[in-house]
N, C-alpha and C positions, 0 to 999 in steps of 0.2 A: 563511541556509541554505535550500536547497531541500529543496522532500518532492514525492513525486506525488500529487494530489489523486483523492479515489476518490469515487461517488457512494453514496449508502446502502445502495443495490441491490449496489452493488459489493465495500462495505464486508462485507455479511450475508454475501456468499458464500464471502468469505474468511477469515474469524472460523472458526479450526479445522486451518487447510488448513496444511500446509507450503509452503516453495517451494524446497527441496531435499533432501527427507523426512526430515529432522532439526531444525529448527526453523523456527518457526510466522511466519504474517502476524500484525500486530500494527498493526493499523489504530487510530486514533489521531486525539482530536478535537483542535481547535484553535481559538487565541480566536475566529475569523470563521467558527466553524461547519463548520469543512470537514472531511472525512474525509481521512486520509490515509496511507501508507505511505513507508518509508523509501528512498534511495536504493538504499544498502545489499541491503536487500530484493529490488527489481526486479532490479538487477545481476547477486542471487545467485540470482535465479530462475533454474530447472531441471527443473522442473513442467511438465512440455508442456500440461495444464488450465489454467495459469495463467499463459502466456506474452503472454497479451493486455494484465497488468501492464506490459511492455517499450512501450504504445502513450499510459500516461495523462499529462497533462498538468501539468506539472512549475509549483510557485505556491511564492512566498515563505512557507518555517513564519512563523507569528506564534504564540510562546507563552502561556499560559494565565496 
């Protein structure tokens, strides 16, 4: 399964935030440390603040 990979910085900023003013980013660590978000997520982005989601770079989940 794919996720998009987020950086810390990226992760902090979305911790709160919707991405279509009804339910929340849900950033999410993974066995190799990575931060990330779900497909899901970016697709249903709708957040014109968080459209830059639609750009991160897509890495194989490995689970916990």
């Amino acid at each position: 399964m794919n996720v998009y990979e987020l950086s810390i910085e990226q992760k902090e900023v979305l911790i709160g935030q919707t991405y279509d003013g009804l339910q929340y980013f849900n950033p999410v660590l993974d066995a190799e440390g990575n931060w990330f978000i779900s497909i899901e997520e970016v697709n249903c982005c709708i957040n014109e603040s968080f459209q830059w989601v639609k750009d991160l770079p897509l890495i194989e989940y490995n689970p916990i």
